[in-house]
N, C-alpha and C positions, 0 to 999 in steps of 0.2 A: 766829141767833147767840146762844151765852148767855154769861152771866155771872157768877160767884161772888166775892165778897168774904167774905176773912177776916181775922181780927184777932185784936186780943193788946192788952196796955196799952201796949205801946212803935209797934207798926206796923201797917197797914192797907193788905191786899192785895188786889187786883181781876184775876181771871184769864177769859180767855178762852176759848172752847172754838176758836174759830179759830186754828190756829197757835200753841195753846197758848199764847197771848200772855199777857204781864205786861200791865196797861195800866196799873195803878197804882201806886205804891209810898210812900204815903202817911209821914211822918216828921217832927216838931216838933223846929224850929232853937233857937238860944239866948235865941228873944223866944218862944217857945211858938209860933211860927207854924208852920201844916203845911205842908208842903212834899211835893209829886210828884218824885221823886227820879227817877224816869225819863219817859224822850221819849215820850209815848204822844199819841193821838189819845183826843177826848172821843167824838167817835161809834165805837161799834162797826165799822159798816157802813163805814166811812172805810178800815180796813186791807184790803180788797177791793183796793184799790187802791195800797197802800204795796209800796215797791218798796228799805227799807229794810232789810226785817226787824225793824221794833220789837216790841223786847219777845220775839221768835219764840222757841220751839225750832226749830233750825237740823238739817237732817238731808236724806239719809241719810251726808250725807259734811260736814259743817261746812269751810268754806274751798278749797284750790283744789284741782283736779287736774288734772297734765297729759298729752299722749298722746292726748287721747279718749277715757281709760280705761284698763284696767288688765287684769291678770291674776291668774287663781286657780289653783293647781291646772292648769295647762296650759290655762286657758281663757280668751278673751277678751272681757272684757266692754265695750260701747261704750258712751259717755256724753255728755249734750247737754252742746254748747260754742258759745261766743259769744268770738268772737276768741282762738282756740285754749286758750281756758279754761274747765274744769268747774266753777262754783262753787255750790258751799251747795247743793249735792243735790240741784239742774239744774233746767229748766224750771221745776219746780215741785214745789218740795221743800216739806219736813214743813212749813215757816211758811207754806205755802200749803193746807193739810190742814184739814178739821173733827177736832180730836180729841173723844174722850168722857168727859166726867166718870165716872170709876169710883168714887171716895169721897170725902166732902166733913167732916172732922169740924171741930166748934167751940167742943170744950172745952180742956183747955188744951194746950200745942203744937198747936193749929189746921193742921189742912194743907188740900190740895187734891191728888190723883191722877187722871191724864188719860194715857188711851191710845190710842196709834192702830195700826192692822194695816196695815203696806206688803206686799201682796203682790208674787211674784216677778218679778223682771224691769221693776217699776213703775222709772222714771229708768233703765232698764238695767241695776238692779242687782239681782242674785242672791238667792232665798232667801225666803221668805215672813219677814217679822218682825215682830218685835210689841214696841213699844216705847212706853215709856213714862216721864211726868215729873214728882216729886212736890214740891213746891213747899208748904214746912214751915215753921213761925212758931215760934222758940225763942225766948223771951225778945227781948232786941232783933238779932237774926241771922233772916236767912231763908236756909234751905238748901234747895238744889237737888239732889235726884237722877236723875239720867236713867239709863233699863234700858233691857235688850233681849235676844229668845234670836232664835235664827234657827233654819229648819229643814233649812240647806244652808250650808256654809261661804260668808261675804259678806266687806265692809270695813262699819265702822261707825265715824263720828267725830259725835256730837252735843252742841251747846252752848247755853247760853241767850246769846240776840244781844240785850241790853238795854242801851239807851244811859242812861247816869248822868249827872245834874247835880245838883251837891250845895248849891245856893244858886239864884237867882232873875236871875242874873245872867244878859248875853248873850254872855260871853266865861270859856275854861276855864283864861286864860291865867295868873292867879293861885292857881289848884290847885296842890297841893302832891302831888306822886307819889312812892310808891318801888316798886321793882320787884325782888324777890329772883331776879333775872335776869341771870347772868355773862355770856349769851349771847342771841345772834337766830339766827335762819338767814337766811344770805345769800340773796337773793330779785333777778327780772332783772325786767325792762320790765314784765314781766305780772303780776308780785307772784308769780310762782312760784316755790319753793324752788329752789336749784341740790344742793342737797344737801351744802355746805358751813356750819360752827356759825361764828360770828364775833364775839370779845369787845368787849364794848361798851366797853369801859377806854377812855378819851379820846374818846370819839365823842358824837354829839346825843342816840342810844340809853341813856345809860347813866346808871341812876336806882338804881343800886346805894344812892346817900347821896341821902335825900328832898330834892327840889330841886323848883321853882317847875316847871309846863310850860314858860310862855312861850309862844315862836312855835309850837315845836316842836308839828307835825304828825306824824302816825303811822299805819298800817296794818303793823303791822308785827308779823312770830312773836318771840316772845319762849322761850328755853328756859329752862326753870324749875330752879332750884338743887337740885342732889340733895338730897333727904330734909327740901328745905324748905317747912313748913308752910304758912306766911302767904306768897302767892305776889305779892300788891300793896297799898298803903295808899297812900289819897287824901284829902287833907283839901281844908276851905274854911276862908281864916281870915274868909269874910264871913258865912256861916250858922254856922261852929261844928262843924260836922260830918265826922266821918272816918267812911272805910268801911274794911275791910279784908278781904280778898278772902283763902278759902283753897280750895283744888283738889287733889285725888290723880292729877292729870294732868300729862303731861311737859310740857309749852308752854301759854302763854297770848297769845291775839292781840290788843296793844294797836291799837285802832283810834277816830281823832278824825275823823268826818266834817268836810267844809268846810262841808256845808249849817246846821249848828244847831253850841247849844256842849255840847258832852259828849262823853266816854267810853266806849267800850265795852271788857268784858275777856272773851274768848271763850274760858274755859277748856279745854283739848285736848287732842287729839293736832297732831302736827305736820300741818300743809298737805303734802298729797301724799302720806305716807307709804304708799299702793299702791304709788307708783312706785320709792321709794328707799327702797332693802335697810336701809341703816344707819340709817335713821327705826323709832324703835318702832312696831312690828309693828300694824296697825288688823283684823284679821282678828281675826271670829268664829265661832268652830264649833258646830256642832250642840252641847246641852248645857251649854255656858258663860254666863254672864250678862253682858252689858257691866256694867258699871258707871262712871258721872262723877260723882262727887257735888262739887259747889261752895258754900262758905258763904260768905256774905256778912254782915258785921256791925257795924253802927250805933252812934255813940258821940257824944256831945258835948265838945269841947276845949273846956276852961276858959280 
């Protein structure tokens, strides 16, 4: 398993070739102390065994799908499911992969690019692809771009699954959240979309106006406000520190494990959209590039 750290004067990045994992995210609070801003394991060899996705590129499909699978073009494709659900690109999707360092630069803008080849039919799914994740140090922002071409019409949804904690604390209760999100998709027993948008106006979901978490637990699709930039901002007022999350995708998936205290925000497409029409479209064709790009960026509240 290898390892790359890069940096900048503001942050200090450690990426994996396994699962393209974040393991680090290195960041100094309001007393100069640094802070790992994400849920990672110290040993490498420990995510062999994580069953979380930390830190992963998540793929070939990020979050659920239902059916058993889907349809292309008249054809249909079957997919591994564990209690009638496909999730995160099945048995063993891309955060279970050796990816490859392809370029490692560390002058200024520092990045990291890493790619991996899914051949056809690998989890069921269609198409020989080749995709890949660059993970770039601007200033105090790290942006994410995830690619991909295919060489056969597929579906492709991938996200970075990185759990955030933005102070030292063992509770996310005093976070402060906003969500430029009107809506969620309504979701049943299984957490899978019904294919119905549902306004979060009065409800536990609804962080339109930056408010405390509290109790409030989450896995939940979030649909992202037309043409709006900055898709989430999350402060600590015990580190000092806000992040603010921006994405050129339709949905973003708030999820608060019960095991630890943090955050994750899966920027996306919608959960299932193979199966429902009226979900933007996750299909790629021969010749197109997917593209996801998510930034994330670091700031101290005075």
């Amino acid at each position: 398993m290898e390892q790359v750290t890069i940096k900048n004067d503001f942050i200090s990045l450690s990426i994996l070739d396994y699962g393209a994992i974040i393991q680090k995210l290195l960041i100094k609070d309001k007393e100069g102390k640094e802070l790992n801003l994400v849920v990672g394991l110290e040993h490498p060899e420990s995510y062999l065994d994580d069953l979380k996705c930390l830190g992963a590129c998540v793929g070939r499909y990020a979050g659920r799908i239902s059916n058993g699978g889907f349809q292309i073009e008249g054809n249909t494709y079957k997919l591994y499911t564990k209690d009638g659900v496909h999730l995160h690109g099945g048995k063993q999707g891309f955060a279970q992969k050796y990816w490859k360092f392809d370029a490692v630069q560390h002058k200024k803008h520092p990045f990291v690019k890493l790619s991996y080849q899914s051949p056809h039919m690998q989890e069921g799914y269609p198409g020989n692809l080749k995709a890949s994740v660059t993970y770039k140090l601007i200033d105090n922002s790290l942006q994410i771009v995830h690619e991909a071409v295919t060489d056969r019409t597929t579906v492709i949804n991938l996200t970075n699954h990185s759990y955030f904690c933005l102070d030292s604390t063992d509770s996310i209760d005093h976070y402060q959240l906003l969500l430029q999100c009107p809506e969620i998709l309504e979701t049943n027993n299984s957490l899978l979309p019904t294919g119905k948008l549902v306004s979060v106006k009065d409800t536990q979901y609804d962080f339109l106006t930056r408010k405390e978490i509290g109790k409030i637990r989450l896995d939940t699709p979030y649909v992202v406000s037309n043409n709006a930039k900055k898709v989430a901002e999350l402060y600590s007022p015990v580190s000092g520190l806000r992040m603010t999350v921006e994405s050129n995708q339709p949905a973003v998936v708030v999820y608060t494990p019960l095991e630890f205290a943090a955050i994750c925000f899966e920027t996306q497409n919608h959960p299932d959209a193979p199966n429902i029409i009226s979900f933007p479209s996750a299909i790629l064709h021969p010749g197109e590039t997917y593209d996801n790009k998510a930034v994330f960026t670091f700031d101290l509240v005075t």
